[in-house]
C-alpha positions as a Markdown table, in Angstrom:
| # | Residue | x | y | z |
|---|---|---|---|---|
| 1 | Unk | 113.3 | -6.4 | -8.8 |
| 2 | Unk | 115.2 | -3.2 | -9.0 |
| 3 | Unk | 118.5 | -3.0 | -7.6 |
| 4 | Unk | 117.3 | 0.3 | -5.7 |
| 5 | Unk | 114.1 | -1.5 | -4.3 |
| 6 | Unk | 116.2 | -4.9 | -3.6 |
| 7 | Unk | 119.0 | -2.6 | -1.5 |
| 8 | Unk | 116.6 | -1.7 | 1.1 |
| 9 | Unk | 115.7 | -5.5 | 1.8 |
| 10 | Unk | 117.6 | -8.4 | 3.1 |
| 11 | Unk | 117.3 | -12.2 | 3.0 |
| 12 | Unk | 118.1 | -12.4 | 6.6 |
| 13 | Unk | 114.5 | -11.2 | 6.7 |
| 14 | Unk | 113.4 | -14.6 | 6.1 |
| 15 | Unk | 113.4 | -16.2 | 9.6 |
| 16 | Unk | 114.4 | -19.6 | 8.6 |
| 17 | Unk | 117.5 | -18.5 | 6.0 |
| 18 | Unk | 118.1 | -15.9 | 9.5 |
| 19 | Unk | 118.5 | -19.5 | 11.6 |
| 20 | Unk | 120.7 | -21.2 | 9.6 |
| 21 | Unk | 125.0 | -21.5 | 10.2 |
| 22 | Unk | 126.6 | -18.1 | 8.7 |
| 23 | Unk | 128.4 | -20.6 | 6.6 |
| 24 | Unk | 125.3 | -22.1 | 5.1 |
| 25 | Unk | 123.9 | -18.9 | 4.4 |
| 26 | Unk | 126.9 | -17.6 | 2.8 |
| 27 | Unk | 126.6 | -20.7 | 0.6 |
| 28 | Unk | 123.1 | -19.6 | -0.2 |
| 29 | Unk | 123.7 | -16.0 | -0.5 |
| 30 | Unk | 125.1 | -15.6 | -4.1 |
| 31 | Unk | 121.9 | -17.7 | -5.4 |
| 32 | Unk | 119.6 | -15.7 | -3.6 |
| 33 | Unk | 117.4 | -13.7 | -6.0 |
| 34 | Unk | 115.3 | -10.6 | -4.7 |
| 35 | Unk | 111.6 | -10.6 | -5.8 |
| 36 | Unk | 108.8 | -8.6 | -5.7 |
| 37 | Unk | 105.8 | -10.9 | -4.3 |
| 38 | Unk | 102.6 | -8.7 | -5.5 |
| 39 | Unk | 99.0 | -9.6 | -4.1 |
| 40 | Unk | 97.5 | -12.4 | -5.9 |
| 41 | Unk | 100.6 | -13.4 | -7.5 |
| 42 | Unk | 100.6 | -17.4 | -8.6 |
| 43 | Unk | 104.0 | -18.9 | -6.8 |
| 44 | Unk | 103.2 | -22.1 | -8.6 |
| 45 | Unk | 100.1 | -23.5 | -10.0 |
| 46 | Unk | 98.7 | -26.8 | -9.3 |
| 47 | Unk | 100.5 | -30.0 | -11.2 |
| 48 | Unk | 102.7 | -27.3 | -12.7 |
| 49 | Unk | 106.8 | -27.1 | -12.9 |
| 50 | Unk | 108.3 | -25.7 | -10.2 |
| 51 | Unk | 112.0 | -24.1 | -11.0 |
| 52 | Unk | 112.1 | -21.9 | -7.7 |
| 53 | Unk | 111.9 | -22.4 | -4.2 |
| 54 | Unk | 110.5 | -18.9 | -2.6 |
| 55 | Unk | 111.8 | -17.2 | 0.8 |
| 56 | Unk | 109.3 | -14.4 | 1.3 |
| 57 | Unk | 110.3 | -11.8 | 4.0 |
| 58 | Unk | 107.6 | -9.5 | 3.9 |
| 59 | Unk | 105.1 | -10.9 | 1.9 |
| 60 | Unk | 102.6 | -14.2 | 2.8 |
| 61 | Unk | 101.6 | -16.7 | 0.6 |
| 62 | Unk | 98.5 | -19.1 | 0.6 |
| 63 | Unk | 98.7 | -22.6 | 0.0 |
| 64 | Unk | 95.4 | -23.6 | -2.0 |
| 65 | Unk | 93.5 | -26.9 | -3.3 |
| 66 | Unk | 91.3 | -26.2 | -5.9 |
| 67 | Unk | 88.7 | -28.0 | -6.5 |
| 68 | Unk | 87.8 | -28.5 | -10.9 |
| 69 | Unk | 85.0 | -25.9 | -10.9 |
| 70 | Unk | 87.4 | -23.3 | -9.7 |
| 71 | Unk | 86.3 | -23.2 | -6.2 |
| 72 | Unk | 89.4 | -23.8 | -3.6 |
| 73 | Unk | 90.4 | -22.9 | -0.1 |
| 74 | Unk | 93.3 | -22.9 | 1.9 |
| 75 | Unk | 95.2 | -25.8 | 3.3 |
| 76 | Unk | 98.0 | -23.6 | 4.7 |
| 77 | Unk | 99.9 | -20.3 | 4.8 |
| 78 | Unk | 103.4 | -19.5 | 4.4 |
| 79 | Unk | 105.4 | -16.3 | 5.3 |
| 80 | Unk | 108.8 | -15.2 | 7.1 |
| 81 | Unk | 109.1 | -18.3 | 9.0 |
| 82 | Unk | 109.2 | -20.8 | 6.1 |
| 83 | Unk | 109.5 | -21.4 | 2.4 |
| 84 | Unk | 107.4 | -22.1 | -0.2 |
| 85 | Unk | 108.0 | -25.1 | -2.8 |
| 86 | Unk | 109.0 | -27.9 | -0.9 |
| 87 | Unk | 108.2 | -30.4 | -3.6 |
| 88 | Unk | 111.1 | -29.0 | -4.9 |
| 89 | Unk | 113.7 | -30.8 | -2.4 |
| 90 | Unk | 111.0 | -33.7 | -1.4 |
| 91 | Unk | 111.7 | -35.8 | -4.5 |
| 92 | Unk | 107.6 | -34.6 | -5.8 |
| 93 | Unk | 109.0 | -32.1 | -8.3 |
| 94 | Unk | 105.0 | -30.9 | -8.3 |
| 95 | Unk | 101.9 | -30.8 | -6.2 |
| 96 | Unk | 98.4 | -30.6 | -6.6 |
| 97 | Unk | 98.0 | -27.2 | -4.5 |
| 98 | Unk | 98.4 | -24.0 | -5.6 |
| 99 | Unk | 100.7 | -21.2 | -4.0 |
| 100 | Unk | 98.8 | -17.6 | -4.2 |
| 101 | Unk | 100.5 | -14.3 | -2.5 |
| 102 | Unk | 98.2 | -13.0 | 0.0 |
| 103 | Unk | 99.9 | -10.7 | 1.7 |
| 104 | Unk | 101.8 | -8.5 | -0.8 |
| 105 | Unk | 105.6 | -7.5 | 0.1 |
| 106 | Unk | 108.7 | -9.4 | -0.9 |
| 107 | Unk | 111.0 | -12.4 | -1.0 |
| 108 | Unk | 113.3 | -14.2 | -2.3 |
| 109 | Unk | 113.9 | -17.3 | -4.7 |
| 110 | Unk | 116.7 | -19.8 | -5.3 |
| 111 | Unk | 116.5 | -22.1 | -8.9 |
| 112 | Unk | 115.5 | -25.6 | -8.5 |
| 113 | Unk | 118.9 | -27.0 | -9.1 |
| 114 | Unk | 120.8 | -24.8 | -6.1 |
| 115 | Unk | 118.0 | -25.9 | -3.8 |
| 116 | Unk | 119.1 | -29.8 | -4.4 |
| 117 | Unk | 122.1 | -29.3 | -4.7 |
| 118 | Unk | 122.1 | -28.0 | -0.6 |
| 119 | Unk | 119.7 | -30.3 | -0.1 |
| 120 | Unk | 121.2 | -33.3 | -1.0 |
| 121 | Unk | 124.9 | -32.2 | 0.9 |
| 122 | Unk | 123.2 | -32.6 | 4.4 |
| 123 | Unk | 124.0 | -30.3 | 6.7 |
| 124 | Unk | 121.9 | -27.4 | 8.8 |
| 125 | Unk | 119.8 | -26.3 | 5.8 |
| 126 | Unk | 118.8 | -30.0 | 5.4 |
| 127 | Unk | 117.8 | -30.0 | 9.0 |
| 128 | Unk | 116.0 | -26.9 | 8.7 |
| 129 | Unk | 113.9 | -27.4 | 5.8 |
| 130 | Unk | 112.8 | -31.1 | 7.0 |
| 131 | Unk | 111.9 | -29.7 | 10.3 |
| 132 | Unk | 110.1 | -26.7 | 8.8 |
| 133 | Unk | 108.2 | -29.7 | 6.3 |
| 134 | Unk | 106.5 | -31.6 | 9.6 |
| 135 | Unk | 105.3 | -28.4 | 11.0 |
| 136 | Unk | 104.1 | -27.4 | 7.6 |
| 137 | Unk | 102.0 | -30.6 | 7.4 |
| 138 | Unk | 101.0 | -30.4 | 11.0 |
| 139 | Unk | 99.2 | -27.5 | 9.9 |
| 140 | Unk | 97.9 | -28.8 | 6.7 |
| 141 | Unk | 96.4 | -31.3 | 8.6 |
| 142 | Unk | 94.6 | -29.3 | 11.6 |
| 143 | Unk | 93.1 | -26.8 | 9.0 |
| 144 | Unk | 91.4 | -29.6 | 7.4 |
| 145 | Unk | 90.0 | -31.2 | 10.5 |
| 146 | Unk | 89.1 | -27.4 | 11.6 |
| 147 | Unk | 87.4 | -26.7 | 8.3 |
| 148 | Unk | 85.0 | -29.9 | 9.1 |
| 149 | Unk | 84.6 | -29.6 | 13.1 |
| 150 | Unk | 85.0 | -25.8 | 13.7 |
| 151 | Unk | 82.8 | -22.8 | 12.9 |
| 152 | Unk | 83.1 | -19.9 | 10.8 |
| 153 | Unk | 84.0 | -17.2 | 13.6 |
| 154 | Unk | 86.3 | -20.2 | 14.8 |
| 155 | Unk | 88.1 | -20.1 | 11.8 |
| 156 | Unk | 88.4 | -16.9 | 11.0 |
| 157 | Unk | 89.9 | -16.2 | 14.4 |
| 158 | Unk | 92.8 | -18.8 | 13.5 |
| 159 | Unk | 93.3 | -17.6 | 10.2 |
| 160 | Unk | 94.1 | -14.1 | 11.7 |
| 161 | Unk | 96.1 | -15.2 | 14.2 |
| 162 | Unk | 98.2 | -17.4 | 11.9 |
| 163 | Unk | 98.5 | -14.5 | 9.5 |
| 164 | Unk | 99.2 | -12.1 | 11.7 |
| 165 | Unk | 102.1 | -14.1 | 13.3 |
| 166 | Unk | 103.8 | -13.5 | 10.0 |
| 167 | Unk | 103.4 | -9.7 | 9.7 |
| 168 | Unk | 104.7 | -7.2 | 11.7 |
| 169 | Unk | 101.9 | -5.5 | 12.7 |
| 170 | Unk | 98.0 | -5.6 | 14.0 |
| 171 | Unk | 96.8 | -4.7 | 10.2 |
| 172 | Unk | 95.9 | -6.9 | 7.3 |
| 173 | Unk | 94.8 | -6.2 | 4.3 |
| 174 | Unk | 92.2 | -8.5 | 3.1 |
| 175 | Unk | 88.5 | -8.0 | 1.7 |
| 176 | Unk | 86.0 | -10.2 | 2.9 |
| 177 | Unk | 85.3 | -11.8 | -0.4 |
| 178 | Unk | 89.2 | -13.3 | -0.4 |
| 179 | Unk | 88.6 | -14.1 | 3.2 |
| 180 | Unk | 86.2 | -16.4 | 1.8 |
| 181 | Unk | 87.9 | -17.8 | -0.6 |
| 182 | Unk | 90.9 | -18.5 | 1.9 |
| 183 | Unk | 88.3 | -20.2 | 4.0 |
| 184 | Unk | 86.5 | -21.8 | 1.3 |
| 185 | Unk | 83.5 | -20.6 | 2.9 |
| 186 | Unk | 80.3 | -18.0 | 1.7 |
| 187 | Unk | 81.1 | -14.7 | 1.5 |
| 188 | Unk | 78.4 | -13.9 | 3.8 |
| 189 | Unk | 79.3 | -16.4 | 6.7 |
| 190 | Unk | 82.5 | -14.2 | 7.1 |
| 191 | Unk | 80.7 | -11.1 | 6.9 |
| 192 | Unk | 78.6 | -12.5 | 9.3 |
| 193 | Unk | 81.7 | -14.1 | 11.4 |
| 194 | Unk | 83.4 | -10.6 | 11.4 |
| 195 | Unk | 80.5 | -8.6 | 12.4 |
| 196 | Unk | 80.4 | -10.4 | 15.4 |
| 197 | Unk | 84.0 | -10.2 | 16.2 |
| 198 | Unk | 84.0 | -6.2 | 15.5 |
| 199 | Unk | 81.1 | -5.7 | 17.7 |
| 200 | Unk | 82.9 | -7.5 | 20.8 |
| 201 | Unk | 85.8 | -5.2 | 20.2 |
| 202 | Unk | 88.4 | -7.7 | 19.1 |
| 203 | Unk | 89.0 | -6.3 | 15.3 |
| 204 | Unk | 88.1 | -3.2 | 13.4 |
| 205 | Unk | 87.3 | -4.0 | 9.6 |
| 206 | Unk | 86.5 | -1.0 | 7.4 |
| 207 | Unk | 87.1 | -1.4 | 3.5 |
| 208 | Unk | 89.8 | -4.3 | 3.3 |
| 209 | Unk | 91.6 | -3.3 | 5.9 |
| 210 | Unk | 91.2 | -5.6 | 9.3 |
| 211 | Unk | 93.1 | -4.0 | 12.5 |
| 212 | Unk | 93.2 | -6.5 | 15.7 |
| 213 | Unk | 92.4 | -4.5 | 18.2 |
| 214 | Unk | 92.1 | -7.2 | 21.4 |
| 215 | Unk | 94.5 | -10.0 | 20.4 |
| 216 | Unk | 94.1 | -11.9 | 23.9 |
| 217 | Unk | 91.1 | -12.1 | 23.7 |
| 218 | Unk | 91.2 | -13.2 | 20.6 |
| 219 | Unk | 93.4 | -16.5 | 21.4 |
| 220 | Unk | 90.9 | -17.2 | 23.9 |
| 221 | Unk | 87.9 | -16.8 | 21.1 |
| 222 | Unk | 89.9 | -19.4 | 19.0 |
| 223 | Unk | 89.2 | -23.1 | 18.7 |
| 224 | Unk | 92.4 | -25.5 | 19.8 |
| 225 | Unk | 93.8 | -25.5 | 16.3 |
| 226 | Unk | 96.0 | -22.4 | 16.6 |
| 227 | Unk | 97.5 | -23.5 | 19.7 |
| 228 | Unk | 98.2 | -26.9 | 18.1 |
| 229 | Unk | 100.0 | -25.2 | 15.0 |
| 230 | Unk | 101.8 | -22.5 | 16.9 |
| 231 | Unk | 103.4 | -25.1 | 19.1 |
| 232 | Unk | 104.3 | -27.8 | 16.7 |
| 233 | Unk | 106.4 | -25.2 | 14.8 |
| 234 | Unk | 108.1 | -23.6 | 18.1 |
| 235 | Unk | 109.1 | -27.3 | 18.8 |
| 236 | Unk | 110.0 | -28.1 | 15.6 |
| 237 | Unk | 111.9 | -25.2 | 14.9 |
| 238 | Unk | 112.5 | -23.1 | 17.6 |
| 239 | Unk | 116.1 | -21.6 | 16.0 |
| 240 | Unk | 114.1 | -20.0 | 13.2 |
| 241 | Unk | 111.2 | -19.1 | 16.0 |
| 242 | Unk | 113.6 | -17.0 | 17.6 |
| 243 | Unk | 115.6 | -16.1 | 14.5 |
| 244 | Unk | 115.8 | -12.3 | 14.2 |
| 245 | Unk | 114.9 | -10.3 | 11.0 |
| 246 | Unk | 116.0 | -7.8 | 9.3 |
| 247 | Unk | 119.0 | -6.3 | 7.7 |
């Protein structure tokens, strides 16, 4: 990344490096590589090397199985609140997911070794990322049992929600056809899913571009799963919940 473009960002944006000790992060804070995280860019590939751990700020990135005639969907997402490449510091070195951006914007990404070397000295970052691991499984595991028990429209109303819990705004960026794919559904189940939602007033989709326009009700369209998540990671984590971002 530019030195102009990585000036105007910082990695305090990241709510989990924003939660940890000053002196942790200072630790961090020389290894801490600004990066441009572009839609659709592969973070890691399935059962490939991982040499970075990523801290996105801005950006959100999709956690994907796929399956080996290309078709995959999406066992979790990742943005501001966590990290992404926790086989890194788990002792797995790899995984057999996928990490895709799917909300471009940007991060940041510390080498293999750095990640641990903190790792392995205990401390508050230790803490943090083992905390941030069970709430990232806890929702690995309620997207799979919503993916079996939960319809479409269900699901599509927690993936928004989950997503836009990582952005700061009502507005996402996402055709339908990616939606899909997320989903692991038929493009036309979430056409279908979305048409209902829009005519009910809760989102406004127009050409990629989905605005929530009734988030309330919304939460209250949503199966249990979302609440489920949500909580796990304000328990688990609730100095990076409250972490502020930004500069």
């Amino acid at each position: 990344m530019a030195k102009s473009a990585a000036a105007s960002h910082s990695p305090k944006e990241n709510r989990l490096l924003a939660a940890l000790p000053e002196s942790g992060y200072q630790a961090l804070l020389p290894s801490l590589e600004a990066v441009a995280m572009p839609l659709g860019l592969s973070v890691y590939e399935s059962g490939g090397a991982q040499g970075y751990v990523y801290f996105p700020t801005t950006s959100i990135v999709s956690l994907l199985y796929v399956l080996a005639d290309g078709s995959s969907a999406e066992i979790a997402v990742t943005g501001n609140e966590g990290l992404v490449g926790i086989a890194l510091f788990m002792g797995g070195e790899t995984t057999p997911s996928r990490a895709v951006v799917q909300s471009a914007g940007h991060g940041y990404r510390l080498k293999a070794a750095a990640v641990k070397k903190q790792f392995e000295s205990g401390g508050a970052l230790q803490h943090l990322l083992l905390r941030f691991t069970q709430a990232l499984i806890t929702q690995m595991t309620q997207t799979a049992v919503c993916n079996r028990h939960h319809s479409v429209d269900q699901q599509l109303c927690r993936w928004l929600l989950l997503t836009l819990d990582r952005l700061p705004g009502d507005d996402l960026v996402m055709t339908q056809e990616l939606i899909a794919n997320m989903l692991g559904v038929r493009r036309e189940g979430v056409t279908e899913a979305a048409g209902k939602l829009q005519a009910e007033g809760l989102i406004s989709y127009s050409r990629g571009h989905i605005t929530v326009i009734d988030r309330p009700r919304l939460e209250a369209r949503v199966c249990e799963c979302y609440a489920v998540v949500k909580k796990e990671y304000d328990r688990l984590l609730p100095d990076v919940v409250a972490a502020p971002t930004g500069r």
